[in-house]
C-alpha positions in Angstrom: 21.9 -2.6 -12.7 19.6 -5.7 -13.4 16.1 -4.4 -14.3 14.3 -5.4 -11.3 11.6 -8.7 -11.9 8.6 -8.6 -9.6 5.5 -10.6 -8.8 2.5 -9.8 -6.6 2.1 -12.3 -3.3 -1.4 -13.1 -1.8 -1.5 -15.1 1.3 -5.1 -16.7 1.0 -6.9 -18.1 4.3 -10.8 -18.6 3.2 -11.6 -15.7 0.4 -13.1 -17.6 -2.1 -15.1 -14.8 -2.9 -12.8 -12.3 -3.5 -9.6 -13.6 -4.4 -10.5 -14.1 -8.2 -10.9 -9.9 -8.8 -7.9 -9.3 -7.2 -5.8 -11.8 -9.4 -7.8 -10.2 -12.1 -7.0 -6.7 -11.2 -3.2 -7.4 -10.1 -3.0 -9.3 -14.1 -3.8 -5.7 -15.4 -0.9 -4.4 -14.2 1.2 -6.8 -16.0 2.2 -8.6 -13.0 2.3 -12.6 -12.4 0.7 -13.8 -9.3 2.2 -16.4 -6.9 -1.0 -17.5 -4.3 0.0 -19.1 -1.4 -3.0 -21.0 0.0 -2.4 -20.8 3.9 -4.9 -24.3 4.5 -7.8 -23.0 2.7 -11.3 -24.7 3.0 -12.4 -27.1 0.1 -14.6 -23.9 -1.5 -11.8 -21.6 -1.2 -8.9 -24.4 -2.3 -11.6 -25.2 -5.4 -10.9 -21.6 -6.4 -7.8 -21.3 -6.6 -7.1 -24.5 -8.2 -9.4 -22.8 -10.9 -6.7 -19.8 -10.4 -3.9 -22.3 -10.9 -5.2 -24.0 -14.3 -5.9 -20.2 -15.3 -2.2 -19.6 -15.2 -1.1 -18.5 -11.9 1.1 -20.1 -9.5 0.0 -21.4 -6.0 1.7 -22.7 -3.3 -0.2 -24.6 -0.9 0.9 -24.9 2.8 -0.6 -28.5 4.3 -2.5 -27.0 6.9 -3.1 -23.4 8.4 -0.2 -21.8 9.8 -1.1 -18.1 10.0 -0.5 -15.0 7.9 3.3 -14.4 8.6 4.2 -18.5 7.6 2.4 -17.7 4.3 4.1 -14.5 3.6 7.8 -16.1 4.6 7.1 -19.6 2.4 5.6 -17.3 -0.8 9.0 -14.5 -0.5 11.5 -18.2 -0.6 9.3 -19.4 -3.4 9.0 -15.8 -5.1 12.6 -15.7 -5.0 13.7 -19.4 -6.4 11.1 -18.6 -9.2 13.6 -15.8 -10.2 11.8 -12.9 -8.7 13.7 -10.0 -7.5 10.7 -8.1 -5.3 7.5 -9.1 -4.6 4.2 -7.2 -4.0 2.0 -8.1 -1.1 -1.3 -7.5 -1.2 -4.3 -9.0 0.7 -6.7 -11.3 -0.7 -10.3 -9.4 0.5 -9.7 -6.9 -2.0 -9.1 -4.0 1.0 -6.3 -2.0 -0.9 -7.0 -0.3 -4.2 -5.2 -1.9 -6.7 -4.8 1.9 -9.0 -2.7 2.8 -6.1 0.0 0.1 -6.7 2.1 1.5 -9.6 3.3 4.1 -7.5 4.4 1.2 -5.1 6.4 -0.1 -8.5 7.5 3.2 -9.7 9.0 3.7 -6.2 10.5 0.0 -6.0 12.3 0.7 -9.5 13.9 3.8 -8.5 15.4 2.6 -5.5 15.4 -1.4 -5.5 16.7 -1.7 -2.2 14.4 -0.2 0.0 10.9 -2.2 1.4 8.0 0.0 0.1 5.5 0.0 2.7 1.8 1.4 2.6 0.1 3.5 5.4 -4.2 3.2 4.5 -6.5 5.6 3.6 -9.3 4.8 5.1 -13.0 5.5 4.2 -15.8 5.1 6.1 -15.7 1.9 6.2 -13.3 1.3 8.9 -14.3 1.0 12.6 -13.0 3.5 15.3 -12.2 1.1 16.9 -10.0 -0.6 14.2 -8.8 2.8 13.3 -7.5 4.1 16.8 -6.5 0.5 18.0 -3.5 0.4 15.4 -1.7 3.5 17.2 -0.8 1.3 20.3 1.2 -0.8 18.0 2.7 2.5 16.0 3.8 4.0 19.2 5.6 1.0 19.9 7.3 0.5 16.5 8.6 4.7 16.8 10.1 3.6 20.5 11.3 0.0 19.3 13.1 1.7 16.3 14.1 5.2 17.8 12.5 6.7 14.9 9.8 7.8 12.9 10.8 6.1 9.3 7.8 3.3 9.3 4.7 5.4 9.2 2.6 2.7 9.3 3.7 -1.4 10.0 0.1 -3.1 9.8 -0.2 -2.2 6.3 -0.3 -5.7 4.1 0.5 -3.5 0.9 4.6 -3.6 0.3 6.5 -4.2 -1.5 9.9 -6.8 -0.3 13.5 -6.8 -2.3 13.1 -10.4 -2.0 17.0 -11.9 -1.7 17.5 -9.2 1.3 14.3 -10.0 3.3 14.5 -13.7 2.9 18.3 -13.3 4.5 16.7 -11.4 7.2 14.0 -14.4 7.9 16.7 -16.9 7.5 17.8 -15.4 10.6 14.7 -14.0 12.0 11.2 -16.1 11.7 9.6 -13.0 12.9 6.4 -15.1 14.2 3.7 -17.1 12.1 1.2 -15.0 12.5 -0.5 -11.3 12.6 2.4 -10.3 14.3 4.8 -10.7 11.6 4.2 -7.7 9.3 5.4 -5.2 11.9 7.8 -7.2 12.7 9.9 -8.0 9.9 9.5 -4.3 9.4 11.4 -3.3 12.5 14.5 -5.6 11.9 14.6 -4.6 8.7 14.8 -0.9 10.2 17.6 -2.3 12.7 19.4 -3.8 9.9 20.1 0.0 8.1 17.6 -1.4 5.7 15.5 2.0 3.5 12.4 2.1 3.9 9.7 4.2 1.6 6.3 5.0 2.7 3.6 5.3 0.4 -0.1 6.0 0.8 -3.1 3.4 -0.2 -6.3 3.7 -0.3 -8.1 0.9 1.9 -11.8 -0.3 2.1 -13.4 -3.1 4.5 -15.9 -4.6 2.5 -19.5 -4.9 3.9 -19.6 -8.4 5.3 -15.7 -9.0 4.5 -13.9 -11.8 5.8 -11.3 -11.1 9.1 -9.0 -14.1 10.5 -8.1 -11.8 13.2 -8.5 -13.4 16.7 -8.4 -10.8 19.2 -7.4 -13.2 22.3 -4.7 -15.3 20.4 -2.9 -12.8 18.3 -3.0 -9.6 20.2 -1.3 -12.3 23.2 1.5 -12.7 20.0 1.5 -9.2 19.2 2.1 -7.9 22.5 4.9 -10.4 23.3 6.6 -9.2 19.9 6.6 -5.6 21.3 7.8 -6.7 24.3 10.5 -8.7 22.5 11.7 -6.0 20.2 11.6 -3.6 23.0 14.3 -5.6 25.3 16.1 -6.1 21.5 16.2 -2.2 21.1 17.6 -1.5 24.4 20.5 -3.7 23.8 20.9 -2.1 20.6 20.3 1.7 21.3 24.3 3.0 23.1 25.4 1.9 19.8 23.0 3.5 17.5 24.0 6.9 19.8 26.9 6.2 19.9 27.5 6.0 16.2 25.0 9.0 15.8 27.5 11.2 18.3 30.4 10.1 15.9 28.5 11.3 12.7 27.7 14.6 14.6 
């Protein structure tokens, strides 16, 4: 089997401040980083041209398109640069970085499966961030019939890129926030593995959120509502084949 050849993947909407450390961080680990630069500001585009002439690669999308566009432009470009899997991380800096080999170790030893991180929070999360992502869990166990993705919000994962990028040649799965959980559950309805690993996850005091609670909690709760009709259509086959196994 091919020894598996992987990059780390920031979407970047307006971090300028942080963006830098985490390219510095993901270098340590000894992986190249493709930046995909979602219609930055000047002061944030300034940076990671200086990110750019420092060696890494950046894509830059003509205008904002939201986080789920970035992520599905940066896995085609990950993959035609000869990548095999790609490590998403965020570009505030939330997820701690010494978690991450065990998201590689776990990619290596089985290169088909999406790794996918459920947080470990410190005190820096709100409650009401905290107990507001359970609405969209509980959804995700119905519109998948199981309990396999622990957590779907989680921006640290981990894609096998030529898979994922057949599955969003089919599937868009939205532009925005609404994405991440979604490519997750067709991935799940495609027979696709899935490991779930723990990471730790910090808000940073005064960090930046592109979040906008009218706009993309109207997206997120159409997705439900789309995957939802999806599974029903799908669910007297999976029993039925799960019958035939029995």
């Amino acid at each position: 089997m091919t020894t598996p050849s992987v990059c780390a993947l920031i979407p970047v909407y307006n971090h300028p401040t942080t963006i830098a450390a985490v390219c510095n961080q993901l270098q340590q680990l000894g992986l190249p980083v493709l930046l995909v630069d979602d219609g930055s500001d000047a002061e944030c585009a300034a940076v990671l041209d200086e990110l750019q002439a420092a060696g890494h690669q950046l894509l830059r999308l003509p205008h904002n398109q939201g986080k789920g566009a970035a992520v599905r432009a940066g896995l085609a470009r990950a993959e035609q640069l000869g990548y095999s899997h790609a490590l998403q991380v965020d570009a505030d800096g939330q997820h701690a970085v010494a978690d991450l080999p065990g998201f590689l170790a776990a990619m290596r030893s089985q290169p088909q499966a999406l790794v996918i991180g459920y947080p470990q929070y410190d005190d820096s999360v709100s409650r009401l961030r905290f107990y507001g992502r359970y609405a969209t869990h509980i959804w995700v166990w119905i519109n998948t019939l199981s309990l396999a993705i622990r957590d779907s919000m989680c921006g640290a994962r981990i894609y096998p890129l030529a898979e994922v990028n057949r599955l969003l040649a089919a599937r868009l799965c939205g532009n925005r926030m609404a994405f991440d959980t979604e490519v997750l559950v067709r991935w799940h309805w495609r027979g696709g593995a899935v490991i779930n690993l723990p990471v730790q996850v910090h808000y940073p005091e005064g960090g930046v959120s592109h979040f906008n609670l009218w706009r993309d909690n109207l997206h997120i709760s159409a997705m439900h509502a789309r995957l939802f009709f999806g599974m029903l259509r799908r669910a007297p086959g999976w029993l039925l084949r799960g019958r035939k196994r029995a």
